[in-house]
N, C-alpha and C positions, 0 to 999 in steps of 0.2 A: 559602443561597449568598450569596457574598458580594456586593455591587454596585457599582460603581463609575460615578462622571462622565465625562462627553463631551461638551466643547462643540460645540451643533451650531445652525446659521443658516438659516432659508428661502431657497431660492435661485431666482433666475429661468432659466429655459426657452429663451430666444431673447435676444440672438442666438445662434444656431450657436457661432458660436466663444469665446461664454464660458466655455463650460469648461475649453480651455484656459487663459483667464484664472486660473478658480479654481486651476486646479492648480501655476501659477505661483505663485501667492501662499501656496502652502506647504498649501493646503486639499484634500481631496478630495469631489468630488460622490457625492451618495448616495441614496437611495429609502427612504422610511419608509410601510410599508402592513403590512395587517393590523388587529384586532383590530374590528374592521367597520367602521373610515376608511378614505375614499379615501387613496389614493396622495401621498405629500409629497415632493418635490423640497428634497432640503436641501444643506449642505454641511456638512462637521464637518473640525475641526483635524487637520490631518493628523500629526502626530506626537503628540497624545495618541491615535491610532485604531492607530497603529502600536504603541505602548507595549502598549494592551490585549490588543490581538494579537496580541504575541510573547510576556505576562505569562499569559496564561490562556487557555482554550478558549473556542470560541466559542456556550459556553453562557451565560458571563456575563453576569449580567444589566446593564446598563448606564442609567441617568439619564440623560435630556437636561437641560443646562445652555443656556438658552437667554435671550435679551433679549424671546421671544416668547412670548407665553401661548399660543398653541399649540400650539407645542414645551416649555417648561419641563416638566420635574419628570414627561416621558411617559417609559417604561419599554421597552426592546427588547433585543433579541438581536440579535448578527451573525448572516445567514444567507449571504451569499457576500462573497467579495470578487474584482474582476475586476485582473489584475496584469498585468504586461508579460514576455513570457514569457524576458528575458535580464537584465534588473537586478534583476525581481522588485518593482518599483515600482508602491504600489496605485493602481489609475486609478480605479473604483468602488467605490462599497462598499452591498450591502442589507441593509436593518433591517428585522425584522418587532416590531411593537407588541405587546408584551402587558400582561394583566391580571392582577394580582398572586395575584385569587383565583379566579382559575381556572385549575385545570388543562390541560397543552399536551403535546404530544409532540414529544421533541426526540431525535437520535442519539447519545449517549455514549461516549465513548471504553473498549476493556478496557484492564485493566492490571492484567499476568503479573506475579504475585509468587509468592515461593517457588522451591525447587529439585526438578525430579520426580525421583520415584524412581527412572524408568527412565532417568535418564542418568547412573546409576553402572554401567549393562550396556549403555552407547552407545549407549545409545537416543538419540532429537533431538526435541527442543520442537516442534511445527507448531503455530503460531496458526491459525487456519481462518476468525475474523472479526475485525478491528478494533474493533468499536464494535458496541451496539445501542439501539434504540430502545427507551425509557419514557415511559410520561405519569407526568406529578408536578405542584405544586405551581412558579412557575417560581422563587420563591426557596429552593427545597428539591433545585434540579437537581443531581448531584454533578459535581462536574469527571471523575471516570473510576470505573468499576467494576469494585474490586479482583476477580482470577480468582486463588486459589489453587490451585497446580498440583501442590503436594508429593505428592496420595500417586499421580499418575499414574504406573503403569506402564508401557512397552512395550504396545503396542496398545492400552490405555486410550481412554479418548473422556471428554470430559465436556461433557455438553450447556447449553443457556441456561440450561434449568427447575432446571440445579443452582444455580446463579450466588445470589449470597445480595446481597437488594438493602436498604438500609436505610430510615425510616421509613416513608414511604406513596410511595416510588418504585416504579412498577407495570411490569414489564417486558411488553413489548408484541411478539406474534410468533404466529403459525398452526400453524407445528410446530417439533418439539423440536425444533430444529437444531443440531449441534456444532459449538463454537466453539474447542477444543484438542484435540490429539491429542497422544501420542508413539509415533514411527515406530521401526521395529526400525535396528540399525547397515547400513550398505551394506558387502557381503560382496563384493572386487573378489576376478577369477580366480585360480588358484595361477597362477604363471610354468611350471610344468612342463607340465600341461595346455593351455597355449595353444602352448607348444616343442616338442611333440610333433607333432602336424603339421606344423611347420616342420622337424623332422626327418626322419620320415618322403617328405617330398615331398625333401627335396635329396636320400634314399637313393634316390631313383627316379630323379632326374634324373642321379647316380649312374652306375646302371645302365645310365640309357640312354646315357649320353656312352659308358660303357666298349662297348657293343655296338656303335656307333656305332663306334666306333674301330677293332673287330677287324675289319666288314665291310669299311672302308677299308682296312685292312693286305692282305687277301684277294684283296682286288683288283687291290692294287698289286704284289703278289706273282702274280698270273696274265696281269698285261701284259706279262713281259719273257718268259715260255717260250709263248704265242701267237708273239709276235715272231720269235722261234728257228722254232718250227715251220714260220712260214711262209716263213722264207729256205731249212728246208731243201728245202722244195718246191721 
């Protein structure tokens, strides 16, 4: 894998509101632990951590570029970053330390290549995971783990243990879990079959209006010879 620089600075803890200083000045605070060191309070450039960040994953291995023997020439990976949740502007950032020859376990990204077979019979792609975990090598991590999906069919499944990972990247997982599916076409109603009971019910209502109707007539027709009968009394 490839790796790339990061200027990054020791930074002080107190007061309280330095942070905000740093981050005025164009820098973002950050935490470096791992690799059995304590915990380091730094601070790194805030627009080369940007650049990294929107240029690759955050499996990339990364250099410290520093004025500190401390820090110089240490080796990490992005493990979060804390943002603001309406500009998206990073406020934190954690680094975890590694060591070049030892193997680590990191999450990787999939990535669907190919066209299934089953969506020439409308079938639909379902991904079912993002990403999975391997141990490797951490300059040997891949940016993502092609899944070729061409010969799924309709109901198909293809699990992890298919997943074809290359040199000594070790897929890491307890059961076969499926990570692509393809689902059959969504079959909506006929129109006639759902109009038929709306037919059906207005012939009733139909009926009932017209019965409805004659008992009115019936009635109205046996008020006026009551009426009669009883003037002739």
């Amino acid at each position: 894998m490839e790796t790339v620089e990061l200027g990054c600075e020791i930074r002080q803890t107190r007061p309280k509101g330095l942070v905000n200083r740093i981050r005025r000045e164009g820098k973002i605070p950050a935490v470096i632990y791992g690799n059995n060191s304590t915990a380091t309070a730094v601070t790194v450039a805030g627009d080369e951590l940007k650049e990294r960040v929107s240029s690759a994953s955050r499996q990339r291995i990364m250099r410290l570029k520093s004025a500190s023997p401390q820090l110089n020439d240490r080796h990490v990976i992005l493990k979060e970053l804390q943002k603001t949740p309406v500009s998206d502007r990073i406020l934190h950032a954690d680094f975890y330390e590694v060591d070049l020859a030892k193997p680590l376990r990191v999450a990787v990204a999939l990535r669907f290549v190919g066209r299934a077979a089953g969506l020439a019979d409308g079938g639909i792609l379902s991904p079912l995971e993002r990403q999975v975990e391997v141990e490797c090598l951490p300059l040997e991590i891949p940016e993502a783990i092609d899944v070729d999906v061409t010969p799924l069919k309709i109901h198909d499944v293809m699990h992890v243990s298919a997943l074809t990972f290359s040199g000594n990247v070790r897929p890491i997982f307890d059961t076969d879990y499926p990570v692509v599916t393809v689902l059959p076409p969504t079959v909506a109603e006929a129109p006639a079959a759902a109009a038929a009971p709306a037919e059906g019910a207005a012939a009733e209502g139909a009926a009932a209006t017209t019965a409805a109707g004659e008992k009115a007539g019936e009635k109205a027709a046996e008020a006026p010879a009551k009426e009669a009968a009883g003037k002739k009394a």
